[in-house]
N, C-alpha and C positions, 0 to 999 in steps of 0.2 A: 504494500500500500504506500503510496506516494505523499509526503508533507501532506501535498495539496487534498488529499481524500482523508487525510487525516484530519485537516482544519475544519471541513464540511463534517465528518464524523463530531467532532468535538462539537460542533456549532447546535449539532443536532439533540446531545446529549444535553445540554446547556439550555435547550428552551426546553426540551422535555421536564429538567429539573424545576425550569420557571412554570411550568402548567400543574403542578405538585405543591398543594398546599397542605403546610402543616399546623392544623386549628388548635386551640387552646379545648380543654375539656369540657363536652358540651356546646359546643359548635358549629355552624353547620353553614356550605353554601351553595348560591344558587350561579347561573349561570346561562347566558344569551347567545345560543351559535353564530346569528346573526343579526345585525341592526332590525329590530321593528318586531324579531323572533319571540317564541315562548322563552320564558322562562323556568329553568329546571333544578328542581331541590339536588344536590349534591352531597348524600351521606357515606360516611367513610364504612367500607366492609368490618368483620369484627376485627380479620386477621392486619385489619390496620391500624387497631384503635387499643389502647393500653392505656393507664389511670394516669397520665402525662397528658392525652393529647390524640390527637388523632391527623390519619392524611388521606386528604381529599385527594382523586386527580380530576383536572377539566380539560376538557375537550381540548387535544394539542393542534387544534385547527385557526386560521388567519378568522379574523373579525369576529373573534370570541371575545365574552366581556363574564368577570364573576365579580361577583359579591358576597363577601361574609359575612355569617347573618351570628353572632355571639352570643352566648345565653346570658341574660342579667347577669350581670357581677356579682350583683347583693344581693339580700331580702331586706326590706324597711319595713318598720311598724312605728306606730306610737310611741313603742318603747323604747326603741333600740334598733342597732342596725347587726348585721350578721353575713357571714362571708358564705353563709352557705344557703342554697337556691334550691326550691322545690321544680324548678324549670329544666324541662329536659324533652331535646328532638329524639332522642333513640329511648329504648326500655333501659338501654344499661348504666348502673348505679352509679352515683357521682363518690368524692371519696372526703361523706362527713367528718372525718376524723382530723380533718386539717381545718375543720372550721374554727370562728372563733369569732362574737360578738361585745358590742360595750353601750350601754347603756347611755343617751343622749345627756345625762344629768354628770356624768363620769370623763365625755369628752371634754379635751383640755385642748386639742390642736388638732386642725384639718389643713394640710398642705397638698401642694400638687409639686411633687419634683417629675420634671420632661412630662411622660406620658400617664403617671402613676398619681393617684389618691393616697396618701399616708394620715390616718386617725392615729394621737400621740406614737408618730414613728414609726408604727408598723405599716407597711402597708396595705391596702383596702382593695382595691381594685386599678387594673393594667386596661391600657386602650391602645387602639390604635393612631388616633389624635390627641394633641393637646391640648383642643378647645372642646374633648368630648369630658379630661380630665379637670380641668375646670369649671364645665358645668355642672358635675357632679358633686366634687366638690362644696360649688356654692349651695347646691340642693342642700346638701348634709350643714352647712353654715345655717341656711334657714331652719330648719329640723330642729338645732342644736338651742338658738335662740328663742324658738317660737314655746309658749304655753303649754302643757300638755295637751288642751283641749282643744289646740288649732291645728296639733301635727295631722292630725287624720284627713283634716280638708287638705292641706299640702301634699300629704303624698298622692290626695285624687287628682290634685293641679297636676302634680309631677308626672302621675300617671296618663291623663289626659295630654301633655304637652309631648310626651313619648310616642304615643298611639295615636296620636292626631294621624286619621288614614288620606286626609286634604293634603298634609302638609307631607306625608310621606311619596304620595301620588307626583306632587309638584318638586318634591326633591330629588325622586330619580327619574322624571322626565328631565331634569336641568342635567344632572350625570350622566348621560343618556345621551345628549344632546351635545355636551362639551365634548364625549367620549369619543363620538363619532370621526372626528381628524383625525384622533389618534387610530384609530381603530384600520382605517383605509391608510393610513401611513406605515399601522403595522403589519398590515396586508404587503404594500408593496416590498417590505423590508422583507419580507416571509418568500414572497417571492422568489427577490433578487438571492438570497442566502442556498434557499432548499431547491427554488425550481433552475433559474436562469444560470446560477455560479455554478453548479453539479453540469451542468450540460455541455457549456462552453470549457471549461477544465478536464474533460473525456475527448472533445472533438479539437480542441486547441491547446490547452494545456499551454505550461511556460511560466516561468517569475512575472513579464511583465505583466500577462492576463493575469495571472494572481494579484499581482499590486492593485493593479485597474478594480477589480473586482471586490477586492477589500476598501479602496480608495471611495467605490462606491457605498459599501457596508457603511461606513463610517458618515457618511454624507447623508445618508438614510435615520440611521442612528442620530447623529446631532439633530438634524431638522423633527424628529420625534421628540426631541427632552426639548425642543422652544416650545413644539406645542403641548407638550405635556405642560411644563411651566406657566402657560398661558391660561391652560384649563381648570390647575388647580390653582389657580391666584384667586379665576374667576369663582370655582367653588366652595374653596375654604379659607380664603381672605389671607391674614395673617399666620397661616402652618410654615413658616420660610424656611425653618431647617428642614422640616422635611423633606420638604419643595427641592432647595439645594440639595442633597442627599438623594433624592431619585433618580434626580437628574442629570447628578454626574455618574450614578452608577447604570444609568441609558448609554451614555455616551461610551463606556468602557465595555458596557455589556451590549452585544449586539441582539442576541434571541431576547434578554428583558426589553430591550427597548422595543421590540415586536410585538411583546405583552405588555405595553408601556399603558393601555388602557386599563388595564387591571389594577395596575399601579395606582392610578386616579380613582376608579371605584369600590377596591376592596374593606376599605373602610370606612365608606362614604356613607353608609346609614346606619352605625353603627352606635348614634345616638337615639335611636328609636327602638322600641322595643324587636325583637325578633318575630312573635306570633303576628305581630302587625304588619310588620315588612312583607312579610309568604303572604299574607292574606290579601294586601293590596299587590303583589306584584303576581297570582292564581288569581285574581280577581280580573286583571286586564289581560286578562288570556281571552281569546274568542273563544277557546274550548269550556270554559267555565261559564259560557253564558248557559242562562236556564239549570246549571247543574244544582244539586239542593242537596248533595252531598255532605254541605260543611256543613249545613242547616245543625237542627240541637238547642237553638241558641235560647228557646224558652226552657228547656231542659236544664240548662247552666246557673240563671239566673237564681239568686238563692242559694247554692249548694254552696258545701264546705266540704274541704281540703277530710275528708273524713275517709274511715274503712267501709261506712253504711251507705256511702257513697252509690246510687245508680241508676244517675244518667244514663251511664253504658250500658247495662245487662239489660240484657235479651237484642241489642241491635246490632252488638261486632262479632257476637261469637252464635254464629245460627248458620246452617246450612242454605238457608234460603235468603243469604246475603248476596248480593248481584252487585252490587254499587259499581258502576263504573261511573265513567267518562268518554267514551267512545274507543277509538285506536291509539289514540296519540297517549303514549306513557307520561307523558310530563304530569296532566291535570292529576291521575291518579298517582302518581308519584308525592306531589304536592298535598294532596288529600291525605292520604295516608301521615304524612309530614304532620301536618296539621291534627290530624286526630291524637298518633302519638304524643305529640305537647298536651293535649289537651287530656288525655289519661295518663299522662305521669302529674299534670295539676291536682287531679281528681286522686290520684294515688301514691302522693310521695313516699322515697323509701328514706330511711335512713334516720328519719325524727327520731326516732328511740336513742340513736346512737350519740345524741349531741347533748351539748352540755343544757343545762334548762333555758337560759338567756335565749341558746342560739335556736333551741326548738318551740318556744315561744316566735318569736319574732320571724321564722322560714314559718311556721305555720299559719299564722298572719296573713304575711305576703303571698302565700302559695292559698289560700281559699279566697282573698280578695282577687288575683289573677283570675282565678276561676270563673267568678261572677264577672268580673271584667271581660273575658273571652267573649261571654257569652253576648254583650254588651256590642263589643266589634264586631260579631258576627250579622247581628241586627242593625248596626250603622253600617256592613257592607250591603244590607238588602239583600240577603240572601233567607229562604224559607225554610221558615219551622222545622223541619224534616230533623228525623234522628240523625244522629252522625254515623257513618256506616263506610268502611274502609271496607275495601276489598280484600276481605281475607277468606281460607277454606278451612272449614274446622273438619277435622277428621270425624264420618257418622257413627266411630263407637267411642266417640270421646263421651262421657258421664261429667266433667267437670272443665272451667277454663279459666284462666290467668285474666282480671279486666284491665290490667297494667299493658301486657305485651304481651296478651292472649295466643301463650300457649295453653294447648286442649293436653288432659289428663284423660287418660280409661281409666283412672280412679279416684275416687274423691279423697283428697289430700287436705293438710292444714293450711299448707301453704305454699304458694309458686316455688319450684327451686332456684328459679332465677332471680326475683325481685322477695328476698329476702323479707318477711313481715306481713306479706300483702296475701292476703284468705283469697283463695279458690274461689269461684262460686259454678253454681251447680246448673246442669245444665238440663233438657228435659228427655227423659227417655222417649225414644222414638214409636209413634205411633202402630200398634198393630197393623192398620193396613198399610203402614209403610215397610214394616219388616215381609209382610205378605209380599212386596209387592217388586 
C-alpha cells in the first residue's frame, strides 16, 4: 500500500471515529440523514453501554446532522436538590450509589467553573455549554434564596421554560437552518477526500496530485471552520472558547471539519428538557401525523412516581398490541423512545438504595415529571389513546416487567433486571383461544 492509500485509509478511519459518539450515562441521540429528513432516536446497543457511558454511532454518510438529547443532571424539589435522576431512555439502571444531595437551607456557594455547576465545591452537574452552566446555576441561586413556599412555583417556571415545545420548535428550526452551509460544505469536503482524491491517486497518482489534493482538503477545511464560526456566533452568542476550539481543530482535522455540523448542533438543545426535544422533533415528522401512539396523556395526569402505578398495565404487555407507525422505522423507533422514558418515570429503580435527602427529592422530581409528560403530550395535540409501543409478548408468558416489559412463564417477585420493581400478572388465555 502506497503513502498515498494510506492517507485516504487514515482519513477514513478519522471520520469514522468523528461519526462515534461517546454519551454521558443516560443519554441518548437523534439524528437527520438529510436537510428537511426524519429525525431518528439513536440508542447505544447493550454491548456498548457500561455504568461510565455509552457509544452511539451515526450514520457515517455526507449531510448528516445529530443531536444529543442528555438526561436531566439533577432532581429539584422544594427541598433540596440531588444528583440522582429518576429519568431514563433505556430500562437499564443508573448507578445511585454515587449520588448525593444538600439541602437548599445548607447551600453556602453555587459557582460555574468553564462548563460545570459546583454547590460548596463539589460539583453538580457537566454541560456541554457555558451559558447552559450558568443558567442553571442561577436557577439553583433563585431556589436557594426564595421562601420555602415559592420554590414549588419556580421549579414549575423552570420547568415550563425547559419544555416550552414553541421555543424548542423555533430553536432547532434556527440550528437547522444555520447548519445547513455547513452541512453542503461538508458534503463537498466528503467528497473531495472519499470520492474524487481515491480516484485521481489510482488513475494519476504522484506527490504533486497529492499536494494539489491535500492543498485542496485544506481549503475545504478552513472555509468550513468560517462558516462554522459564523453559525455558532449566530447561535450561541458569547460561547468564544469554544467557538475558537472547534474551529481550529476543523482546520487541522479534515473528516471533523466534514462533520463540522455536528459540531454546531450536538449541544445545541441541551438546555431543554430531553422528553420535550423527541417529542417536538416525532412531532414534525409527517409520519407522526394522525399517529395517537404517544397518546396516554389523560392516563399520566395525576399519577405518582409509585409501584401501584398503572397507566401501563394491560396496554404494553398484551398480544393484541399492533401499535405501529407504518414502514418507516424512525416514528416507531421514537415511540418506543418515548414510552420507555415514560415507564422508567412511572417506575424508578434504585430509591431504596439512596440516602433519605436524595430519595426524597429524585422522588419529587420523578412523579412531578410524570404528570408533567402527560401535560406535553396534551400541549403536543396528540389523542387520548393508551400509550402502546410495539412490542410481542410471548403467548405463554403468565407474568410481565411494566419497566422494560420483559414477559415471565412464571409469576415472580420481581423483574430480574430492574431490581425492586413487582411483576404484574398477566391474563391467562382464553379457552377458545387455546382451542383455536
Amino acid at each position: 500500500m502506497s503513502e498515498a492509500h494510506s492517507l485516504c485509509l487514515l482519513l477514513a478511519v478519522l471520520y469514522v471515529a468523528d461519526c462515534l459518539w461517546w454519551l454521558p450515562p443516560g443519554a441518548a441521540a437523534v439524528e437527520q440523514l438529510r436537510p428537511g429528513g426524519t429525525w431518528r432516536p439513536r440508542l447505544a446497543p447493550a454491548w456498548a453501554s457500561n455504568p461510565r457511558g455509552r457509544l452511539v454511532a451515526l450514520a457515517p454518510l455526507p449531510l448528516g446532522l445529530g443531536i444529543q438529547l442528555p438526561p436531566p443532571p439533577l432532581s429539584l424539589s422544594p427541598t433540596g436538590c440531588s444528583t440522582a435522576t429518576g429519568f431514563a431512555w433505556t430500562a437499564a439502571p443508573s448507578r445511585p450509589g454515587e449520588a448525593w444531595a444538600v439541602r437548599w437551607e445548607d447551600v453556602e456557594s453555587i459557582e460555574v467553573h468553564d462548563r460545570a455547576v459546583h454547590v460548596d465545591g463539589r460539583r453538580l452537574a457537566a454541560f456541554g455549554r457555558a451559558d447552559t452552566a450558568r443558567e442553571l446555576a442561577a436557577t439553583l441561586e433563585d431556589l436557594r434564596q426564595a421562601p420555602p413556599r415559592e420554590r414549588e412555583s419556580l421549579l414549575r417556571e423552570t420547568w415550563h421554560r425547559g419544555s416550552d415545545l414553541q421555543a424548542i420548535g423555533s430553536h432547532l428550526d434556527d440550528l437547522e437552518r444555520l447548519a445547513l452551509p455547513l452541512r453542503w460544505m461538508g458534503a463537498a469536503l466528503y467528497g473531495w477526500m472519499f470520492l474524487l482524491a481515491p480516484v485521481i491517486l489510482v488513475f494519476v497518482g504522484g506527490w504533486p496530485v497529492l499536494v494539489a489534493l491535500a492543498v485542496g482538503c485544506v481549503a475545504l477545511a478552513v472555509a468550513a471552520a468560517v462558516l462554522f464560526v459564523r453559525a455558532h456566533r449566530a447561535a450561541f452568542g458569547d460561547e468564544s472558547w469554544t467557538r475558537r476550539e472547534s474551529a481550529a481543530v476543523m482546520c487541522l482535522s479534515w473528516p471533523r471539519a466534514a462533520r463540522g455540523a455536528d459540531l454546531l448542533t450536538r449541544h445545541g438543545l441541551e438546555a431543554f428538557h430531553p422528553f420535550a426535544v423527541l417529542l417536538v422533533l416525532s412531532e414534525g415528522n409527517t409520519a407522526f401525523e394522525g399517529n395517537t401512539a404517544f397518546g396516554g396523556n389523560a392516563a399520566f395526569e395525576g399519577n405518582t412516581a409509585s409501584e401501584g402505578n398503572t397507566a401501563f398495565e394491560g396496554n404494553a404487555a398484551s398480544e393484541d398490541n399492533t401499535a405501529s407507525a407504518g414502514t418507516d422505522g424512525a416514528p416507531e423507533a421514537a415511540r418506543a423512545t418515548l414510552a420507555q422514558a415514560l415507564r422508567a418515570a412511572a417506575f424508578p429503580l434504585g430509591l431504596d438504595d439512596l440516602d433519605p435527602l436524595s430519595r426524597e427529592v429524585t422522588a419529587w422530581q420523578t412523579a412531578f415529571d410524570l404528570r408533567a409528560f402527560g401535560r406535553l403530550l396534551t400541549e403536543a395535540g396528540l389523542e387520548p389513546d393508551a400509550l402502546a409501543p410495539a412490542v410481542t409478548i410471548d403467548p405463554l408468558a403468565r407474568a410481565y416487567c411494566p419497566r422494560c416489559l420483559a414477559d415471565y412463564s412464571e409469576m415472580h417477585p420481581e423483574c430480574a433486571h430492574c431490581i425492586g420493581i413487582s411483576l404484574k400478572p398477566l391474563p391467562l388465555p382464553s379457552p377458545k383461544a387455546e382451542s383455536s
